[in-house]
C-alpha positions as CSV (number, residue, x, y, z in Angstrom):
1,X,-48.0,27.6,136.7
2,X,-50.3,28.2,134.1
3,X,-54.1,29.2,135.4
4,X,-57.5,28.2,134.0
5,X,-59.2,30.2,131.6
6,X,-62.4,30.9,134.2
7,X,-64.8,33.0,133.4
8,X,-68.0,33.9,134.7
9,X,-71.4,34.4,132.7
10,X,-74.8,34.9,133.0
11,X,-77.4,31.7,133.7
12,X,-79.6,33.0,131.3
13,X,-76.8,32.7,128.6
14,X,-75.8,29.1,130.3
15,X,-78.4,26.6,128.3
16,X,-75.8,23.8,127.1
17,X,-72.9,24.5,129.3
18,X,-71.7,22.1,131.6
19,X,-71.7,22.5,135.5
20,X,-68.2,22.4,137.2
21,X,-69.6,21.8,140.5
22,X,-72.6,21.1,142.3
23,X,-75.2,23.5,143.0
24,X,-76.6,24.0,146.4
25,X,-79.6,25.0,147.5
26,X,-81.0,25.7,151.3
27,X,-84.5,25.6,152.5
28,X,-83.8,27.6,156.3
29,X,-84.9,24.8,159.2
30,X,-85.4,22.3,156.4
31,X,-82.3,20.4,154.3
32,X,-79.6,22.0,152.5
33,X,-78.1,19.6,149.4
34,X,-77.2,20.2,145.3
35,X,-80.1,20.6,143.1
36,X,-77.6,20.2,140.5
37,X,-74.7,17.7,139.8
38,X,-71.5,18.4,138.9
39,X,-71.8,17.3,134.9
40,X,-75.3,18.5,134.8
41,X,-75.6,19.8,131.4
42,X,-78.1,23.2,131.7
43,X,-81.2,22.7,130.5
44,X,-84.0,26.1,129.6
45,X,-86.0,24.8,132.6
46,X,-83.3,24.9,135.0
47,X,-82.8,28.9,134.5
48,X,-85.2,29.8,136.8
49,X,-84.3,27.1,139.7
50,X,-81.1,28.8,139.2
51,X,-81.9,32.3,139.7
52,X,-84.3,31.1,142.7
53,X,-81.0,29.9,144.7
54,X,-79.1,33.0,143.9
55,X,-77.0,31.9,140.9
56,X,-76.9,34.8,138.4
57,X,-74.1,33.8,136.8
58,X,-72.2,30.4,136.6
59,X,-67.9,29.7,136.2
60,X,-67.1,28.2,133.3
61,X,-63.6,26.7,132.7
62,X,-61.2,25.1,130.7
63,X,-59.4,22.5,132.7
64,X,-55.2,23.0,132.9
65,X,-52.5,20.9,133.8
66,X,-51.3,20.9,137.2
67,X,-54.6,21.7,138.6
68,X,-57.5,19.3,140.2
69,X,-61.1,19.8,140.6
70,X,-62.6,19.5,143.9
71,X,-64.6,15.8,143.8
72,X,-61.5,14.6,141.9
73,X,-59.4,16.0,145.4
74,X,-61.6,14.9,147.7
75,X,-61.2,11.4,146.0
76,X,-56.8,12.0,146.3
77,X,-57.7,12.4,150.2
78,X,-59.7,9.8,151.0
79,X,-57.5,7.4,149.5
80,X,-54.7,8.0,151.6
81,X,-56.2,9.5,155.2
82,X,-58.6,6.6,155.2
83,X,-57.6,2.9,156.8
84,X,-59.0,-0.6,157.8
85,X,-63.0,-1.1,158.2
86,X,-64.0,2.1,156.9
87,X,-67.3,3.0,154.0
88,X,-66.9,5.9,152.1
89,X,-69.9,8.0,150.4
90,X,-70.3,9.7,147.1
91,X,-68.6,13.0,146.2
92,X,-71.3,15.5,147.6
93,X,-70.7,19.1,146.8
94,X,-66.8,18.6,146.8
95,X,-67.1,16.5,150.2
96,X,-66.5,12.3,150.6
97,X,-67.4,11.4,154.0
98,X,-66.0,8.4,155.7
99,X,-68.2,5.8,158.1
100,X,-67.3,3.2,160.6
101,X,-68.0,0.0,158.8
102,X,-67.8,-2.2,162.3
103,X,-68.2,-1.4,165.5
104,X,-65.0,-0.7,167.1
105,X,-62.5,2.0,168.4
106,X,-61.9,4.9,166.3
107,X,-57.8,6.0,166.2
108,X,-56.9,9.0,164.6
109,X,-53.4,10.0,163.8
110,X,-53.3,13.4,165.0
111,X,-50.3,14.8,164.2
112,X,-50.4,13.5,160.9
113,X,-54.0,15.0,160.7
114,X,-53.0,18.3,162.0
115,X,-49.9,18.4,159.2
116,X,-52.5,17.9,156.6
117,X,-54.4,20.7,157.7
118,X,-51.8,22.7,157.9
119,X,-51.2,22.8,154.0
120,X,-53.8,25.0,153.4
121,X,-57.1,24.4,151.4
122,X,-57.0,21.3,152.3
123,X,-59.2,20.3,155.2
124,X,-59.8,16.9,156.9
125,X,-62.3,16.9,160.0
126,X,-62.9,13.9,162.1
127,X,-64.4,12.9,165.6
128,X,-62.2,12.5,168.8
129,X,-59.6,9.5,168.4
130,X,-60.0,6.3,170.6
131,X,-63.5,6.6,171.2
132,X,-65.6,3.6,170.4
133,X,-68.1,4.4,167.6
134,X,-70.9,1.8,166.2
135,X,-71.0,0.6,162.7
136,X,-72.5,3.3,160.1
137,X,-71.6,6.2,162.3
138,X,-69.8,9.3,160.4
139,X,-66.5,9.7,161.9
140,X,-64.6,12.0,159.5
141,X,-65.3,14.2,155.9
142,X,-62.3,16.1,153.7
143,X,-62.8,17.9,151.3
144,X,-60.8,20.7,149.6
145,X,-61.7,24.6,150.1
146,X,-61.2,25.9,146.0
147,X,-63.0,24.6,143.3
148,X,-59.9,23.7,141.8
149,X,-56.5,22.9,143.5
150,X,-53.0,22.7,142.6
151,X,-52.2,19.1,142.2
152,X,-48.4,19.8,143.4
153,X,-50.7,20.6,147.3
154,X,-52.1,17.1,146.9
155,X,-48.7,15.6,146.4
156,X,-47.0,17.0,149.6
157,X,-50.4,15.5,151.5
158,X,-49.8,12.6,150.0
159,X,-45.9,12.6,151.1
160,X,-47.0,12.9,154.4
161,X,-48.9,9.5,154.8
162,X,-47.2,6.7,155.9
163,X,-49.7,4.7,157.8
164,X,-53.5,4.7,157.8
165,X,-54.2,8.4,159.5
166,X,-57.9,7.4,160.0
167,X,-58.9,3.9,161.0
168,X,-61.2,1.5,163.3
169,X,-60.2,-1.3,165.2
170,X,-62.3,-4.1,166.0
171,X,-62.9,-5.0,169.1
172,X,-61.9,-8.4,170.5
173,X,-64.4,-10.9,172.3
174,X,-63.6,-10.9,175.8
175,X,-63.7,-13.6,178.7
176,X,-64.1,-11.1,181.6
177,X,-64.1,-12.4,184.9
178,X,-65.6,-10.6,187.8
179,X,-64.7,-10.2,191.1
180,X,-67.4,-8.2,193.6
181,X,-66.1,-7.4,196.9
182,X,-67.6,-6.2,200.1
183,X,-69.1,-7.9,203.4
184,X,-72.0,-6.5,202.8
185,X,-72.9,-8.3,199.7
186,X,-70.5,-11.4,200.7
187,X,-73.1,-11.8,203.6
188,X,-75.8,-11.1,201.6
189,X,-77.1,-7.8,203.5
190,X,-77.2,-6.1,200.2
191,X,-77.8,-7.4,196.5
192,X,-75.1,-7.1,194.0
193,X,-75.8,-4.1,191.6
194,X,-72.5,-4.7,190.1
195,X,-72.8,-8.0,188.4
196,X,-75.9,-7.0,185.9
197,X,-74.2,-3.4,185.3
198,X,-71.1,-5.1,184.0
199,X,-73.2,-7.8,182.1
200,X,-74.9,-5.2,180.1
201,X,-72.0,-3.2,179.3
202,X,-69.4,-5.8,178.3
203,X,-72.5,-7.7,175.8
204,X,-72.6,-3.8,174.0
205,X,-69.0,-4.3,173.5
206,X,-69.0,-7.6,172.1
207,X,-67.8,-9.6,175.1
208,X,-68.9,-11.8,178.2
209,X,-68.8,-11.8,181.3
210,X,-67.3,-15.7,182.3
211,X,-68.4,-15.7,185.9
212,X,-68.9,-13.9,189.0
213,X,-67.4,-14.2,192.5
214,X,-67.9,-12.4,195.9
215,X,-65.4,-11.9,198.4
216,X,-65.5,-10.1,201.8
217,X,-63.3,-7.7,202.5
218,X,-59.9,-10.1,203.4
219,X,-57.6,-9.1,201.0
220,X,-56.3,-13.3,200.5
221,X,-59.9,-14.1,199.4
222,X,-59.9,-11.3,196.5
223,X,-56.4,-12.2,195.5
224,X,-57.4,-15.8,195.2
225,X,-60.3,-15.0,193.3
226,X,-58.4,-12.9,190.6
227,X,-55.9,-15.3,190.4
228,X,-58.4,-18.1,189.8
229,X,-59.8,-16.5,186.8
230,X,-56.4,-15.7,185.4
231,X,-55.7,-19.5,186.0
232,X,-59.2,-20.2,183.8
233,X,-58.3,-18.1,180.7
234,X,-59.7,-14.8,181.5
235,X,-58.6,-12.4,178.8
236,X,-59.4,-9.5,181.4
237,X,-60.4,-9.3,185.4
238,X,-62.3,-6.5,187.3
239,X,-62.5,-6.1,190.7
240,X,-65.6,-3.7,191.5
241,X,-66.1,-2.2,195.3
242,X,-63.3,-1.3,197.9
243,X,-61.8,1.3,195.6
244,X,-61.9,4.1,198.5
245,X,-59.8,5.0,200.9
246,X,-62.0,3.9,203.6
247,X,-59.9,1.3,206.2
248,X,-62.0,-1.2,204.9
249,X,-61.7,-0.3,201.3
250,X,-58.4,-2.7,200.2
251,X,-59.4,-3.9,196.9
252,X,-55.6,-2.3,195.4
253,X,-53.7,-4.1,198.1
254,X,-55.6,-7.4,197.4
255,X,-55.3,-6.6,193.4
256,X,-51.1,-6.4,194.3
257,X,-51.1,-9.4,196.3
258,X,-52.6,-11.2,193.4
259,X,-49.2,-11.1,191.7
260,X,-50.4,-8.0,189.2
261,X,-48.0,-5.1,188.4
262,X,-50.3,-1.7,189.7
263,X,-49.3,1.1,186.7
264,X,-51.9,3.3,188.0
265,X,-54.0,3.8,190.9
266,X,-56.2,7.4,190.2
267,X,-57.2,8.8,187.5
268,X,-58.1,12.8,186.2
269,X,-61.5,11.7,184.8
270,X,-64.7,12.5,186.6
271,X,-66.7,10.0,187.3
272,X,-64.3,7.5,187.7
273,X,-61.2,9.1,189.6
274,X,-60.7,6.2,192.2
275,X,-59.6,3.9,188.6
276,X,-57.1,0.7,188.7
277,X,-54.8,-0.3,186.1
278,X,-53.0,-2.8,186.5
279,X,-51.8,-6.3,184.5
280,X,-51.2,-10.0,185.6
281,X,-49.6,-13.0,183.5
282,X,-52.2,-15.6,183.2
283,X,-53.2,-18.3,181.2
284,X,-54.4,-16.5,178.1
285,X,-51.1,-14.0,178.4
286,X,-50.7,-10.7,180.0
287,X,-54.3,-9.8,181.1
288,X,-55.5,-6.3,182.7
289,X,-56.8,-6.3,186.0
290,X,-59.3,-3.1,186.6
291,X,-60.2,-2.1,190.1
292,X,-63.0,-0.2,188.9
293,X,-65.1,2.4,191.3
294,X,-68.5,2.7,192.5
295,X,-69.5,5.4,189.6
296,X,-69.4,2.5,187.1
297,X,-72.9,1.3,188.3
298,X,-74.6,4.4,188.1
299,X,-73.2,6.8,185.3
300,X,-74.3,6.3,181.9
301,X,-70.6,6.7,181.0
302,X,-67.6,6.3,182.9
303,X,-64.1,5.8,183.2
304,X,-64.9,2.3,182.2
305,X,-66.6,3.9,178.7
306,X,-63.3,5.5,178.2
307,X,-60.6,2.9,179.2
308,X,-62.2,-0.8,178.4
309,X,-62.7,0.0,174.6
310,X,-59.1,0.9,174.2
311,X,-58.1,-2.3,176.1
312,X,-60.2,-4.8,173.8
313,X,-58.9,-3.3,170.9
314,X,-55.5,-4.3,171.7
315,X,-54.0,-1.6,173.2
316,X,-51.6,-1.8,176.0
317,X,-52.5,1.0,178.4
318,X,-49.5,2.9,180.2
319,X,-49.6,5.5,183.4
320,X,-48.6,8.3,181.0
321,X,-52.0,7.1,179.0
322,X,-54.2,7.8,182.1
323,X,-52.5,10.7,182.9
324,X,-53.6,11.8,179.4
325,X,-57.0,11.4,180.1
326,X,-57.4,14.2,182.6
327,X,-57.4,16.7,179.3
328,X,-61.5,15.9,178.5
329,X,-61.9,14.0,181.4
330,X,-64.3,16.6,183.1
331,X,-67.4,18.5,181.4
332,X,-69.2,21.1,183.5
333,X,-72.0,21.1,180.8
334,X,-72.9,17.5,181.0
335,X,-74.3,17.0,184.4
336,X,-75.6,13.1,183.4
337,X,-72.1,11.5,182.8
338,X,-69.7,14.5,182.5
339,X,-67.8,13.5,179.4
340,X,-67.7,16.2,176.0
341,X,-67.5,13.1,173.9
342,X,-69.4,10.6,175.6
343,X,-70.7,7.9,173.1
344,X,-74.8,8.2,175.2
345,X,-74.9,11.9,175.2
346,X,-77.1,12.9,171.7
């Protein structure tokens, strides 16, 4: 394949040339941006801004055939990585970022993503995949490493897309119904701390909380109460409290004897290892039921953070799914909620 005819020469000889790329300057502790466009036609005054950001000299080409400059790659990329409810920015120095135009869960397709990067000098970068990200956060840049690249490299990324390898799915508004168990709050010894917790949380994800019932300890009266919100439309139950294994502690037998199917009782995420899953037919179809621990009330994030985002955006959660989650599911450096991506942590 034929190369461009590159050539370098001095900025003081550059006065009507045109630039190929952007110019960058960096100001230590301050900003680092272009002070010069790509298309910026050199101007007499500009010499000296040039030589004060360490351009001596400038390329100069003649575009070929067969080859792509680096805004016009970037621009190949993003129009076949990115998916559904997604803003793009401007070609900046070479680099189109992409930003999560809704709040919603963030899915990544990973091995497509990790064949892309393994062309070469093309690179694609993106947060963690089925996180839940609000609207206007950056969750993903490309950009290609050579000023110029060989358009036969952007064809082969391009062959490997066959579905949306970036994307954010909305999530759905919820009718959660609540089930709080424990004598001591059915008797009223203690006040609920459960009830507002859950409140909050569900609102920030877009969905309500449709009631609120207290059982003792008797595993018929918590049955009876998840099946009653079933019966009433819930689109999702949680049973909070019980989740031990204290004698007393029988919220998973009572969550079984409500007629749901148990796929997992455990999981390898800190806080949050004494986690439910399980699902029930009910009025508004097959609805999870979450036996969700103690933790919930008092981490920032939990395995609730992790697990109910995924579940209102539509995805059916498997064992093997919570088994997954061990792999990130402790962080020895985070002592407030001991997740590496947790969506509080700045």
């Amino acid at each position: 394949m034929s190369k461009p005819l590159m050539t370098t020469i001095p900025v003081r000889d550059a006065v009507g040339t045109v630039l190929c790329q952007d110019i960058t300057r960096i100001e230590p502790g301050k900003s680092k941006g272009p002070v010069f466009r790509k298309g910026h036609v050199v101007r007499a005054e500009d010499i000296d801004i040039l030589l004060s950001v360490g351009k001596e000299h400038l390329y100069v080409y003649e575009p070929r055939a067969g080859l792509v400059h680096e805004n016009d790659a970037a621009e190949r990329i993003v129009a076949a990585v990115g998916g559904k409810h997604l803003e793009r920015t401007a070609p900046k120095e070479g680099r189109i970022d992409l930003k999560a135009a809704c709040d919603g869960l963030l899915r990544i397709d990973v091995p497509t993503l990790t064949a892309i990067n393994s062309l070469g000098e093309i690179t694609v970068a993106t947060l963690h995949s089925l996180h839940f990200v609000n609207r206007g956060r950056a969750v993903a840049g490309m950009r290609v490493i050579p000023l110029l690249i060989e358009d036969a490299k952007l064809q082969a990324m391009e062959r490997l897309v066959t579905g949306p390898v970036i994307e954010i799915l909305p999530l759905k508004s919820a009718r959660v119904g609540v089930v709080t168990t424990g004598s001591e709050v059915y008797s009223g010894r203690i006040q609920d701390a459960f009830g507002p917790v859950l409140k909050k949380k569900f609102a920030a994800l877009g969905s309500t909380v449709m009631g609120q019932m207290l059982t003792n300890d008797e595993e018929r009266m918590t049955a009876e109460a998840i099946r009653t919100f079933l019966a009433q439309g819930a689109d999702m139950v949680v049973v909070t409290g019980g989740m031990s294994v204290d004698p007393d502690d029988r919220t998973p037998s009572a969550i079984r004897a409500s007629g749901a199917d148990i796929l997992s009782y455990g999981a390898p995420v800190y806080p949050g290892a004494m986690f439910l899953l399980a699902y029930a037919q009910g009025a508004a179809g097959r609805v999870p039921v979450l036996g969700l621990p103690g933790c919930v009330m008092y981490h920032k994030a939990s395995i609730f953070d992790v697990v109910v985002p995924r579940l209102l955006a539509g995805l059916e959660l498997k064992a093997e799914d919570i088994i997954a989650l061990g792999h990130g599911g402790f962080c020895s450096q985070c002592p407030e909620c001991h997740y590496p991506v947790c969506p509080f942590c700045k």
